[in-house]
TORDRENKOL-114493 format. One record per residue: x, y negated, z of N, C-alpha, C, CB in turn; residue number from 1; residue in one letter. Coordinates in Angstrom, 2 decimals. Each point is the difference from the previous one (the first is absolute). Last residue first. Glycine has a CB too. Layout:
<atoms>
ATOM       nX       nY       nZ      caX      caY      caZ       cX       cY       cZ      cbX      cbY      cbZ    n  res
ATOM        X        Y        Z        X        Y        Z        X        Y        Z        X        Y        Z  NUM    a
...
</atoms>
This chain:
<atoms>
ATOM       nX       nY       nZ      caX      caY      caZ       cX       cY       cZ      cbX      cbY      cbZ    n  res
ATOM   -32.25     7.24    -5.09    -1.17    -0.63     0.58    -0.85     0.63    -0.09     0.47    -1.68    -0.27  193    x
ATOM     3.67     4.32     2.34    -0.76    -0.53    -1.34    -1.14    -1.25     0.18     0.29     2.59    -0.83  192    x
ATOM     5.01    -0.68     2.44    -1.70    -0.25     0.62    -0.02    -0.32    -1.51    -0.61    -1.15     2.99  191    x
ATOM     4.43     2.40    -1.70    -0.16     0.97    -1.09    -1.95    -0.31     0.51     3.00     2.30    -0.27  190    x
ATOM     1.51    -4.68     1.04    -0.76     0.56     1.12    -1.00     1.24     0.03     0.32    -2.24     0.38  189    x
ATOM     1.37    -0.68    -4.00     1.62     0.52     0.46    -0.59     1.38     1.19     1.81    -3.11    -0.09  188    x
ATOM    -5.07     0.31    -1.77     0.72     0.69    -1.05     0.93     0.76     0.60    -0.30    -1.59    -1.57  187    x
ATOM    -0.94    -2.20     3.74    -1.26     1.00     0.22     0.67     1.34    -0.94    -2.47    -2.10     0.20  186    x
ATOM     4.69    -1.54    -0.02     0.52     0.33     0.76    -1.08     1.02     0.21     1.56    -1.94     0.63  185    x
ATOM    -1.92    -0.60    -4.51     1.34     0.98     0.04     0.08     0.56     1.65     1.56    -1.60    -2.12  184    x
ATOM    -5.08    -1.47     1.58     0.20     1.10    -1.43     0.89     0.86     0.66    -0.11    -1.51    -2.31  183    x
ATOM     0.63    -2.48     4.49    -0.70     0.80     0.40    -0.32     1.37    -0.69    -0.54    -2.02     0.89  182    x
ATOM     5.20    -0.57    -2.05    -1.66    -0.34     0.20    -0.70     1.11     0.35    -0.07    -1.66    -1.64  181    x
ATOM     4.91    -0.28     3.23    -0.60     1.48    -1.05    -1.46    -0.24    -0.28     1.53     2.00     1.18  180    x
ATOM     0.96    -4.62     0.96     1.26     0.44    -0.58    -0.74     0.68    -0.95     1.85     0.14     1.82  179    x
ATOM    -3.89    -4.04     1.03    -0.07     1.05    -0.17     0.91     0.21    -1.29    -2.20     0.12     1.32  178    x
ATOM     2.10    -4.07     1.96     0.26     0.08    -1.18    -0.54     1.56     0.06     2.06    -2.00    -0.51  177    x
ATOM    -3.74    -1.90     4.11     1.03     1.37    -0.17    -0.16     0.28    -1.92    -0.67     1.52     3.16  176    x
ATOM     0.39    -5.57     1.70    -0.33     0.44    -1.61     0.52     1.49    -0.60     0.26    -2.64    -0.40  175    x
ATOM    -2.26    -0.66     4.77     0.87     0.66     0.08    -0.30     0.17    -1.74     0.27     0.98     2.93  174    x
ATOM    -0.50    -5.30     0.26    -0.49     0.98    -0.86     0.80     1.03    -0.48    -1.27    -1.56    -0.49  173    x
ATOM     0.58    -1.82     5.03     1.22     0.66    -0.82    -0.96     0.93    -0.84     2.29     0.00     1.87  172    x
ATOM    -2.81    -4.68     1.94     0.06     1.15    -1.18     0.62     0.94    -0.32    -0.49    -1.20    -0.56  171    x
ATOM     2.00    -1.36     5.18    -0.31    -0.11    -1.35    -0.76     0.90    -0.78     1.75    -0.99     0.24  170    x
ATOM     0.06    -1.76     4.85    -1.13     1.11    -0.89    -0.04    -0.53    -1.17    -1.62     0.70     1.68  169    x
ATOM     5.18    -2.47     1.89    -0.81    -0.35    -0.81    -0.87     1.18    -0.62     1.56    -1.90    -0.23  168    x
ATOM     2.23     1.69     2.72    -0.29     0.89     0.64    -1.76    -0.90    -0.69     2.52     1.11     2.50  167    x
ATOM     2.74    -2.23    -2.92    -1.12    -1.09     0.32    -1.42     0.96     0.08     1.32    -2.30    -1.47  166    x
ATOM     2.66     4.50    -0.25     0.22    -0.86     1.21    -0.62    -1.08     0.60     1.53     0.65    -0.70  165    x
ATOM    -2.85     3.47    -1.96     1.13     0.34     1.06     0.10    -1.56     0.78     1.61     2.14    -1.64  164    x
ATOM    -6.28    -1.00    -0.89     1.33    -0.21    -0.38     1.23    -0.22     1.34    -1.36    -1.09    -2.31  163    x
ATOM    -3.67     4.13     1.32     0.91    -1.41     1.03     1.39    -0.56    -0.67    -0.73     1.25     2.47  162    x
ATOM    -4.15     1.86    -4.28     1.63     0.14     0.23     0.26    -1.36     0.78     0.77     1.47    -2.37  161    x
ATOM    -4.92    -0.92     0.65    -0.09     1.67     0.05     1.34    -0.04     0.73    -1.41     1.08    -2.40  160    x
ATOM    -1.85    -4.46     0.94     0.51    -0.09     0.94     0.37     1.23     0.51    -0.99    -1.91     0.14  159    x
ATOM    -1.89     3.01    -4.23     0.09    -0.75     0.93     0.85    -0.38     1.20    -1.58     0.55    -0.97  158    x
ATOM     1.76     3.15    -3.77     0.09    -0.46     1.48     0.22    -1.39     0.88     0.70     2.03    -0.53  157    x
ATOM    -2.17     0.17    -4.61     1.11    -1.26     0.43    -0.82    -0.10     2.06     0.40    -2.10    -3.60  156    x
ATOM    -0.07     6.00    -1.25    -0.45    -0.48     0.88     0.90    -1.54     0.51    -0.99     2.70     0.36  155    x
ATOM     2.00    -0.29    -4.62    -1.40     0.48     0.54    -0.79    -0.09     1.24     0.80     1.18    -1.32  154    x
ATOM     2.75    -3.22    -3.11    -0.35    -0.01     1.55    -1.03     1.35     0.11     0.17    -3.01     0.43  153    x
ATOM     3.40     3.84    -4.26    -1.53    -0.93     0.27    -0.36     0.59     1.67    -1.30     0.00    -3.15  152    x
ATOM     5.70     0.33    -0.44    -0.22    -0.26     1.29    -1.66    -0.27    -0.06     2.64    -0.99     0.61  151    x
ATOM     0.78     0.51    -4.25    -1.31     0.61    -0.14    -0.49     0.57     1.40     0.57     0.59    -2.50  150    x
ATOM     3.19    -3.77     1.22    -0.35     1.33     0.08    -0.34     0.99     0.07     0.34    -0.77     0.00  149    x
ATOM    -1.58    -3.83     0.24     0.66     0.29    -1.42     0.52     1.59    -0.06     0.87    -2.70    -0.20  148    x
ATOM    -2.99     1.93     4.19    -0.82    -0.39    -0.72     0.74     0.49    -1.12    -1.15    -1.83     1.26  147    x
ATOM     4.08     0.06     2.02    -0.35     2.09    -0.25    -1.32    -0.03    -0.76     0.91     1.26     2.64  146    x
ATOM     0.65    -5.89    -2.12     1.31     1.11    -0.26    -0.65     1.66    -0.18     1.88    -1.69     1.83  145    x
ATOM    -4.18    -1.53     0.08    -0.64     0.03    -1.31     1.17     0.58    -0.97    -1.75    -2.13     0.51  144    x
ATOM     1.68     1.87     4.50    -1.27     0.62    -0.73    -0.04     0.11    -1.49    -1.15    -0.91     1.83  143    x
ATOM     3.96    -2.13     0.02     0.78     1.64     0.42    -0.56     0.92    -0.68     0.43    -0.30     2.25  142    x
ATOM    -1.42    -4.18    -1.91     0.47    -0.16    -1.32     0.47     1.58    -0.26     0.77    -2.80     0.12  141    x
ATOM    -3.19     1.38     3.80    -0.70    -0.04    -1.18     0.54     0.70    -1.07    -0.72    -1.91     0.69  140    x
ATOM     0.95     1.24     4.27     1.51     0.52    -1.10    -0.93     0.09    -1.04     2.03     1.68     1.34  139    x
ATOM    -4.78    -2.18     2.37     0.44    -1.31    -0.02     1.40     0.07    -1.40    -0.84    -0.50     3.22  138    x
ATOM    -1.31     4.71    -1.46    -0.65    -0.61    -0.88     0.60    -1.43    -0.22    -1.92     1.46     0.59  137    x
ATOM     4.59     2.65     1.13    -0.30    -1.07     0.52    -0.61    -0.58    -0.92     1.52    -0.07     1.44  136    x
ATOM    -1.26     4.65    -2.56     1.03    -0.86    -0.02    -0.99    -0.97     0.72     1.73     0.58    -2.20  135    x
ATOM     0.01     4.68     0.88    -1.43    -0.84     0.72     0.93    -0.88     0.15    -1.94     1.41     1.36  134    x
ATOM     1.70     2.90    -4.68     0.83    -1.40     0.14    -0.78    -0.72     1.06     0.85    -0.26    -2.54  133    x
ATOM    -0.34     6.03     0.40    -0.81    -1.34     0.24     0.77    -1.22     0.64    -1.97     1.53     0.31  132    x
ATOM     1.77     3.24    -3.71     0.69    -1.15     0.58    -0.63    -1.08     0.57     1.33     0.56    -1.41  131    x
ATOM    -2.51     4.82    -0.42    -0.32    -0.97    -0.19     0.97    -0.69     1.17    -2.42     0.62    -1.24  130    x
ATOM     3.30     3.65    -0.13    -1.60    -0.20    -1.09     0.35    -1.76     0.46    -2.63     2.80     0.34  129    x
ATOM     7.07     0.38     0.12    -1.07    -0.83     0.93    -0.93    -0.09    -1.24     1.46    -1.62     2.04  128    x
ATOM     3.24     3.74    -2.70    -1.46     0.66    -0.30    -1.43    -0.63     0.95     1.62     2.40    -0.57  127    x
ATOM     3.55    -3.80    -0.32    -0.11     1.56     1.01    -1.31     0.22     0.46     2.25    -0.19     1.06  126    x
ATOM    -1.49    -2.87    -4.64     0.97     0.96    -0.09     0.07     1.20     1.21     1.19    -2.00    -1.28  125    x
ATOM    -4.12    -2.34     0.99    -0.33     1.34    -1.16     1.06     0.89    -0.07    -1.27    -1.34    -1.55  124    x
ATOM     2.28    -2.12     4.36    -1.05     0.93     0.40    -0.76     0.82    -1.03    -0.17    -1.53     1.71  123    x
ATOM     3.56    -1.31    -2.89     0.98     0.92     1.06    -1.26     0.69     0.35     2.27    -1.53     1.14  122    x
ATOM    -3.44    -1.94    -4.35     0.49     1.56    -0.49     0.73     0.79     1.22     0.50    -0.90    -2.59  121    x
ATOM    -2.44    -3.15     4.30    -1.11     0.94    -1.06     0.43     0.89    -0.18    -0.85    -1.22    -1.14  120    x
ATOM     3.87    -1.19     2.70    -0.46     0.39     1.23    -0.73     1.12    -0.73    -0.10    -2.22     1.70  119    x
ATOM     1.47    -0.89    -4.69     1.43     0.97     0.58    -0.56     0.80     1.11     2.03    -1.78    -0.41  118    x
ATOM    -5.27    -1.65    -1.54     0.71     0.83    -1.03     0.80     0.97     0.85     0.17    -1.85    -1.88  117    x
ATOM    -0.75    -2.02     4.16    -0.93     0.70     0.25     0.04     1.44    -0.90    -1.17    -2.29     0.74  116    x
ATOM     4.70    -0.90    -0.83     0.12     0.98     1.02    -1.68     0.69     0.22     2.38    -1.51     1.24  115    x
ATOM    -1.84    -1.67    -5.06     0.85     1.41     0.00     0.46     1.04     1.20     0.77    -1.39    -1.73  114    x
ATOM    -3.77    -2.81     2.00    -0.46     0.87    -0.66     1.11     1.04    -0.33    -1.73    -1.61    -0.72  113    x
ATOM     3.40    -1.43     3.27    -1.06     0.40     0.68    -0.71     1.27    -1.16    -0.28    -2.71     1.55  112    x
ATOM     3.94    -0.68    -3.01     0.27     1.69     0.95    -1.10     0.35     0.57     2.21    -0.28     0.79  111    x
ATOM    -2.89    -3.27    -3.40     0.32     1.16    -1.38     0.00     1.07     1.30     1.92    -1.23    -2.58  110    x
ATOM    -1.89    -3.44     3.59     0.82     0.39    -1.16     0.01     0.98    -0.94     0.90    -0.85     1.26  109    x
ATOM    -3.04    -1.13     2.68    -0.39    -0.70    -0.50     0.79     0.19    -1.44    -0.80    -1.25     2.22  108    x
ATOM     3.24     2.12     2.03    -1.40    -0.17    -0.10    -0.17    -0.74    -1.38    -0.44    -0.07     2.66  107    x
ATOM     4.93    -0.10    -0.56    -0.41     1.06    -0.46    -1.58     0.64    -0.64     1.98    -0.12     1.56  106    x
ATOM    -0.35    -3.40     2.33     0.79    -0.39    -1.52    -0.46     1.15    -1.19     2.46    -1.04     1.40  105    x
ATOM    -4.11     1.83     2.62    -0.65    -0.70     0.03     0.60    -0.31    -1.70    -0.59    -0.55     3.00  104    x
ATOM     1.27     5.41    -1.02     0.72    -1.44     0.79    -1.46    -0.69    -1.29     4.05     0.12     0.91  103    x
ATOM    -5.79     3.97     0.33     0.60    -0.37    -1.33     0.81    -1.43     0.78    -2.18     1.09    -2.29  102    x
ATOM    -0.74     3.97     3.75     0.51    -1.87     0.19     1.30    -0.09    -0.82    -0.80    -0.54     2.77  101    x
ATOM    -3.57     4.91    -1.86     1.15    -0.82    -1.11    -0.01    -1.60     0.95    -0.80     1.37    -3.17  100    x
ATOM    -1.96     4.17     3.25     0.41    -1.34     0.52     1.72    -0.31    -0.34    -2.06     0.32     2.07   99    x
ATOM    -2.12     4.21    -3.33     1.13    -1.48    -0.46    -0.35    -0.90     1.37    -0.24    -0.27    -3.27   98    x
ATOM    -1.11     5.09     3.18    -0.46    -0.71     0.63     1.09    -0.98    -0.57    -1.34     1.36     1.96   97    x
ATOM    -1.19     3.56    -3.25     1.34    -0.46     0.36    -0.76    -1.92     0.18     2.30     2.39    -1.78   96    x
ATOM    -4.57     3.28     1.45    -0.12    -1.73     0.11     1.40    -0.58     0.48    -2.67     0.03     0.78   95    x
ATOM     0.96     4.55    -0.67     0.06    -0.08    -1.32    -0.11    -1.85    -0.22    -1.20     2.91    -0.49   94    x
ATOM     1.60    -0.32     4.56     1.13    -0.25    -0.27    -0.01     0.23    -1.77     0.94     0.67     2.73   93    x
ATOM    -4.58    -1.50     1.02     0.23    -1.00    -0.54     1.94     0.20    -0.64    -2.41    -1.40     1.85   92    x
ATOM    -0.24     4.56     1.24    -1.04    -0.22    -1.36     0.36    -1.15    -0.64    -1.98     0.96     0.96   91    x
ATOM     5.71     2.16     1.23    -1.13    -0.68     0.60    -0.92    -0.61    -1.16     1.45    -0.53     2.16   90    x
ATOM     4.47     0.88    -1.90    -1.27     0.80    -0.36    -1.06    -0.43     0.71     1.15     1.86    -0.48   89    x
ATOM     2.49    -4.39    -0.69     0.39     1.22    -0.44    -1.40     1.15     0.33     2.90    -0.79     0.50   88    x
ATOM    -2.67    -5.09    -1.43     0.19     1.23     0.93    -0.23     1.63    -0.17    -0.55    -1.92     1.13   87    x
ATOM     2.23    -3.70    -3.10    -0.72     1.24    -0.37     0.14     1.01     1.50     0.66    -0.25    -3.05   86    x
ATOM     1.18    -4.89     0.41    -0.22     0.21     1.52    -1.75     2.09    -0.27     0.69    -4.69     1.22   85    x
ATOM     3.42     0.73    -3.95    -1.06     1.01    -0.21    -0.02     1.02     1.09     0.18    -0.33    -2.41   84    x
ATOM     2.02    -5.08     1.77     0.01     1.36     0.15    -1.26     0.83    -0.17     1.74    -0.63     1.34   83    x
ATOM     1.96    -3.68    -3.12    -1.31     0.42     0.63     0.01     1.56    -0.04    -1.34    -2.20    -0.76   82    x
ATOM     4.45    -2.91     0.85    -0.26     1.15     0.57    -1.45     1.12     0.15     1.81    -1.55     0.90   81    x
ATOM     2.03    -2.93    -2.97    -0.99     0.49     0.16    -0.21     1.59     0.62    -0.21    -1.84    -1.72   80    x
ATOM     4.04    -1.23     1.23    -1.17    -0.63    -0.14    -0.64     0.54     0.18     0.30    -1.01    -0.94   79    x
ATOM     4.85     1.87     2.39    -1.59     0.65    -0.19    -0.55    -1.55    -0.13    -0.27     2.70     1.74   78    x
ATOM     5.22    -2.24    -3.38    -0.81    -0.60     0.70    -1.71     0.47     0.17     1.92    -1.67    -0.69   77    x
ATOM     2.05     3.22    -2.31     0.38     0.27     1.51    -0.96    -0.23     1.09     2.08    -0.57    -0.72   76    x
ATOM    -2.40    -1.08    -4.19     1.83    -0.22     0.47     0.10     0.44     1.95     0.50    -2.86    -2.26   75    x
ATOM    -5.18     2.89     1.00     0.77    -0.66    -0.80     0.81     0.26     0.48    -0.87    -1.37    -0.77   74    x
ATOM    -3.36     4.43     1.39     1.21    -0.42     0.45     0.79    -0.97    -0.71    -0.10     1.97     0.87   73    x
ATOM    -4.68     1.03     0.96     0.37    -0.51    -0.83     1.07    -0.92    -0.14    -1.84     0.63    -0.15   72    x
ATOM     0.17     4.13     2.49     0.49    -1.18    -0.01    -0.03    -0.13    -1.20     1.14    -0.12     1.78   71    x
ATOM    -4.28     3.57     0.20     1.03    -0.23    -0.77     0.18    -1.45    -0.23    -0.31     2.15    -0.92   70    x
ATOM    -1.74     2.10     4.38     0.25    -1.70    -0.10     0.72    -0.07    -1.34     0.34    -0.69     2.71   69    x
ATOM    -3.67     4.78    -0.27     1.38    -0.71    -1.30     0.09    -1.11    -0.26    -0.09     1.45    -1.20   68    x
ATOM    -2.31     1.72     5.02     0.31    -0.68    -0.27     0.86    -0.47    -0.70    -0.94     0.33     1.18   67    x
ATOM    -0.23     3.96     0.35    -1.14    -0.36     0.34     0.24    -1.69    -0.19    -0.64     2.32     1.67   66    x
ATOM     3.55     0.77    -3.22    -1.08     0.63    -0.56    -1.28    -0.49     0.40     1.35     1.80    -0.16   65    x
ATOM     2.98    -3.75     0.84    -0.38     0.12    -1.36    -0.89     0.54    -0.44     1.56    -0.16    -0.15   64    x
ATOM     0.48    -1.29     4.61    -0.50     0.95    -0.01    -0.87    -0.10    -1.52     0.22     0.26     2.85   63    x
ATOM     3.51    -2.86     0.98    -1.01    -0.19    -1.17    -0.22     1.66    -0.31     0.93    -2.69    -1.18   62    x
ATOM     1.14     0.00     5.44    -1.51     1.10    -0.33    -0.19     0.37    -0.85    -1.05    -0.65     0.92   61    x
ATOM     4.25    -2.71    -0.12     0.51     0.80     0.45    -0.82     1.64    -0.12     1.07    -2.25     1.32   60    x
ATOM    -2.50    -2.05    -3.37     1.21     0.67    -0.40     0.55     0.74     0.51     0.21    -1.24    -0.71   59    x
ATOM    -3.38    -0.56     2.62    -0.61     0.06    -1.21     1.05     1.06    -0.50    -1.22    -2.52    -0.34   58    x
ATOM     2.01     0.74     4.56    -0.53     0.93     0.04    -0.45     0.50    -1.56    -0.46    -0.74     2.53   57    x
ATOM     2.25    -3.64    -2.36     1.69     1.37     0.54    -1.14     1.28    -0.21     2.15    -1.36     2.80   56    x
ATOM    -5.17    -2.24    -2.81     1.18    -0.17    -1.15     0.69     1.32     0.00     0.48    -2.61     0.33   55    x
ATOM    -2.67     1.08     3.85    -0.92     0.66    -1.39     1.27     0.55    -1.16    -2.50    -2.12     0.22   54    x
ATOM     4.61    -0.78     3.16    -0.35     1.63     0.42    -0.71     1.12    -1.21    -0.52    -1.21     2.56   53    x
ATOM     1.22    -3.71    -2.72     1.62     1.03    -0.64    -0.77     1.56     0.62     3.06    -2.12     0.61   52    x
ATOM    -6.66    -2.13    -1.30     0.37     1.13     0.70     1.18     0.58    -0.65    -2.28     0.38     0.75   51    x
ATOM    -0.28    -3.20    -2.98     0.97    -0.69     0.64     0.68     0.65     1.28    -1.25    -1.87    -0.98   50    x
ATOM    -3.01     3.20    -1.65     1.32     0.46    -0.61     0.84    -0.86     0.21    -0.81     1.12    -1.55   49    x
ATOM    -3.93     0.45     3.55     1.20    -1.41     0.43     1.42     0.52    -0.48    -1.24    -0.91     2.52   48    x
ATOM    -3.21     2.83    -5.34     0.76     0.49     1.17     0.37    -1.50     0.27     0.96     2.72    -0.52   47    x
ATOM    -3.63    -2.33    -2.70    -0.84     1.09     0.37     0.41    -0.61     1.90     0.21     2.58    -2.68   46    x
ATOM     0.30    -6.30    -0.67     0.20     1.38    -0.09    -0.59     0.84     1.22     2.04    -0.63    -1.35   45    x
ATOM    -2.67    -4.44    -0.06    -0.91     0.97    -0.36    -0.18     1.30    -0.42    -0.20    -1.64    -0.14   44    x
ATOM     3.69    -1.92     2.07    -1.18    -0.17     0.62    -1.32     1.20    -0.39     0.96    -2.68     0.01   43    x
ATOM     2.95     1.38    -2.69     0.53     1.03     1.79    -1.57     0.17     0.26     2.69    -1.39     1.60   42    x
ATOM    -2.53    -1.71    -4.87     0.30     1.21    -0.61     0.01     1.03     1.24     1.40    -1.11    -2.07   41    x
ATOM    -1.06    -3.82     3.60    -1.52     0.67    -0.82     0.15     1.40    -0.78    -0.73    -2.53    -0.56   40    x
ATOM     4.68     0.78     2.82    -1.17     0.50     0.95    -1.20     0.24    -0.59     0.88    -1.15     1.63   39    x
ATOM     3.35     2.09    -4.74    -0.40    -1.16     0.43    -1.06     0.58     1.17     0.47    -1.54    -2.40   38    x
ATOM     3.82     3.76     1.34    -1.35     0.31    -0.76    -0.56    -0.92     1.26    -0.08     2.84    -1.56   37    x
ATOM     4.18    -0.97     1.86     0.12    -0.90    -0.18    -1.28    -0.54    -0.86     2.44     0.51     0.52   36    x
ATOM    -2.11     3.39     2.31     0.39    -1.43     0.58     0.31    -1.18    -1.07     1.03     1.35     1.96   35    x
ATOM    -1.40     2.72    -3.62    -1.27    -0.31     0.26     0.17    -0.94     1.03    -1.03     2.06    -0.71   34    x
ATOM     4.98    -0.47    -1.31    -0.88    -0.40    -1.07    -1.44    -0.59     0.68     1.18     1.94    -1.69   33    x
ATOM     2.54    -0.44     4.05    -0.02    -1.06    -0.22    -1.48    -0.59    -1.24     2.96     0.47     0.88   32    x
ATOM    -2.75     4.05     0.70    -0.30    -0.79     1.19     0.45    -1.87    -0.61     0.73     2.63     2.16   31    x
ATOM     0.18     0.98    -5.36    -1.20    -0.08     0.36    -0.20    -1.09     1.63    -0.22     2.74    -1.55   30    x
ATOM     4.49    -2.14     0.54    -0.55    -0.47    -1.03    -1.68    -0.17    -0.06     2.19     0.98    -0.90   29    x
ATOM     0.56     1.68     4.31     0.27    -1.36    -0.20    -0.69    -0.84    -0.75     1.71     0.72     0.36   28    x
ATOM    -2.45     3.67    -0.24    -0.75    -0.04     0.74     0.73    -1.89     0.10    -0.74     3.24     1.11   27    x
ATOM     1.30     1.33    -4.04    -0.60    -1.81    -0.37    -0.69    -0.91     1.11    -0.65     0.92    -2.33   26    x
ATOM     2.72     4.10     2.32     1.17    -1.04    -0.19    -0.66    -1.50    -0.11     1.59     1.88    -1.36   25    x
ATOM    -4.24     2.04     0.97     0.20     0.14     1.26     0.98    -1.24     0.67    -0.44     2.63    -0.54   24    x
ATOM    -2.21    -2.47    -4.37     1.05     1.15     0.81    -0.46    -0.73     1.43     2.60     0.69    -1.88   23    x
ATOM    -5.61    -1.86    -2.71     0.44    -0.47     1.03     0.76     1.14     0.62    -1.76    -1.72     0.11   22    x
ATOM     0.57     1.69    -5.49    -0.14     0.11     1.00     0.45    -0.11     1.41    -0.60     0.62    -1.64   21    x
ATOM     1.02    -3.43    -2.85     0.05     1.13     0.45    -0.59     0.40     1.59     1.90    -0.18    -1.79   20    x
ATOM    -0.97    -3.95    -2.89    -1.01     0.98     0.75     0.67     0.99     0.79    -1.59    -0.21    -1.76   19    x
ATOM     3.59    -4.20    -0.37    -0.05     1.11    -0.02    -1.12     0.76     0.44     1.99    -0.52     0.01   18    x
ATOM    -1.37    -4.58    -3.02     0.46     0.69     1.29    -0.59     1.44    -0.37    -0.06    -2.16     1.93   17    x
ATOM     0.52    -3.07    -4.50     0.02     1.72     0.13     0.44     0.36     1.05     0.36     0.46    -1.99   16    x
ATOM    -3.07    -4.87    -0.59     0.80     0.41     1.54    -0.13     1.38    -0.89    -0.79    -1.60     2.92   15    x
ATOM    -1.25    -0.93    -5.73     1.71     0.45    -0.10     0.28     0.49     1.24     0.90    -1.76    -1.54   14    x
ATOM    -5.19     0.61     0.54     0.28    -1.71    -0.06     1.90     0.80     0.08    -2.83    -2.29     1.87   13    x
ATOM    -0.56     5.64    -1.26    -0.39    -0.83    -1.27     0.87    -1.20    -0.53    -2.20     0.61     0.77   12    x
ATOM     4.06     3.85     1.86    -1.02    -1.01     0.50    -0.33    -0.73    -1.44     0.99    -0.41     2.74   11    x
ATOM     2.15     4.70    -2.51     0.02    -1.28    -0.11    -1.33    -0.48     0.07     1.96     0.10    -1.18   10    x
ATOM     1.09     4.25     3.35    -1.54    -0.38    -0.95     0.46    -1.13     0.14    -2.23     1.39     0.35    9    x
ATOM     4.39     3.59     0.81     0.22    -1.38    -0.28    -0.86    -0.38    -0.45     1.75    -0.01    -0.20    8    x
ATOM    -1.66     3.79     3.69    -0.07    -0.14    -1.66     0.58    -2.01     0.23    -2.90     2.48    -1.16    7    x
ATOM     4.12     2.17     4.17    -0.26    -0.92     0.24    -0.10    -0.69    -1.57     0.96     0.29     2.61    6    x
ATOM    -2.97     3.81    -2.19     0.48    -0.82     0.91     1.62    -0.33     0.21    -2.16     0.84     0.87    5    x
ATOM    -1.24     2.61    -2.60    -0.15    -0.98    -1.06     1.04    -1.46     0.68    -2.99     1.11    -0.92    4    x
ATOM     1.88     3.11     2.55     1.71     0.28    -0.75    -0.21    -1.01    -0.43     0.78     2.23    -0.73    3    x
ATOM    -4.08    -1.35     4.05     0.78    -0.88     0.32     1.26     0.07    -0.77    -1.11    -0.03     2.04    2    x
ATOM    -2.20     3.44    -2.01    -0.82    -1.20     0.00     0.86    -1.26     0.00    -1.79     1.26     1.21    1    x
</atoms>
C-alpha cells in the first residue's frame, strides 16, 4: 500500500513538494509544524496539538493499520498533514475517517484537494466502502473542498463539539464519500433486490 511512497507532485502555481508517509522520527518537525499554525486554524482541531506530549505519542504509537498519516513536505519542511483514521474490526471497519491541516501559506493551491484524492485511493486500497469527513460548519470553504470531491454532507450536528481553547460550541457536518456504490456492495454480499 505504501511502495507508491515518497511521490513528487507539483501544485498549480509550481510549489513542489513530497508526499510520504509519517515514521516514528517526525516527531520534531510535525510538532513544529502545528505550533506554528495560526490560533484560528488550531482552534478547529480535534486535539491541543501544542502538546510535545500528544505529538511524541502520535509518533511514538503509530499504527498504519489503525492510522496513516501522510506528510506533505517542502525542502524537509512539513506543510501538510492528513490522515486516514479506520478501525480494524467491529461494524464500522468498512469506513475510514480523513482529517487534514494544511499550514495557512499553502491553502487555496491545489494541496487540499490532492490530499483528499491520496487518502481516497489509500482507502480504496485496503478495501473501505466509504470515507467520511466531519468538519466545523463555520470552515465553509473546507466543506466545499470535499463536496468537489464528491463528499456529500449527510448530517450537520448542532452545537455538537467545543473548541479546545475558548471551549465555544460548534456545528459540525459530517460528509461521507462512498467507495463503492450501494449496487455493488449488495452484489458483493450476494443480497438481492
Amino acid at each position: 500500500m505504501l511502495e507508491d511512497y515518497p511521490k513528487e507532485v507539483t501544485l498549480q502555481d509550481g510549489f513542489k513538494l513530497t508526499l510520504r508517509p509519517m515514521t516514528k522520527y517526525d516527531f520534531d518537525g510535525l510538532y513544529r509544524f502545528f505550533v506554528s499554525l495560526a490560533e484560528f486554524d488550531r482552534k478547529h482541531l480535534r486535539n491541543d496539538t501544542q502538546s510535545r506530549v500528544l505529538i511524541e505519542n502520535w509518533c511514538r504509537e503509530l499504527d498504519h493499520d489503525k492510522v496513516l498519516p501522510i506528510l506533505a513536505e517542502i525542502d524537509g519542511k512539513i506543510i501538510a498533514n492528513a490522515t486516514l483514521h479506520r478501525e480494524t474490526h467491529g461494524w464500522s471497519k468498512h469506513i475510514g475517517e480523513i482529517r487534514m491541516t494544511i499550514s495557512p501559506q499553502y491553502q487555496q493551491k491545489g494541496l487540499g484537494f490532492l490530499l483528499v484524492n491520496e487518502i481516497v485511493n489509500l482507502g480504496e486500497k485496503v478495501g473501505l466502502e466509504k470515507i467520511t469527513a466531519w468538519v466545523v460548519t463555520s470552515r465553509d470553504y473546507v466543506i466545499k473542498l470535499f463536496e468537489q470531491n464528491n463528499f456529500v454532507p449527510v448530517s450537520t450536528l448542532k452545537n455538537y463539539v467545543k473548541t479546545i481553547h475558548d471551549g465555544c460550541y460548534q456545528d459540525v457536518v459530517i460528509l461521507v464519500k462512498d467507495l463503492k456504490p450501494l449496487s455493488a456492495q449488495s452484489a458483493f454480499r450476494g443480497d438481492e433486490k
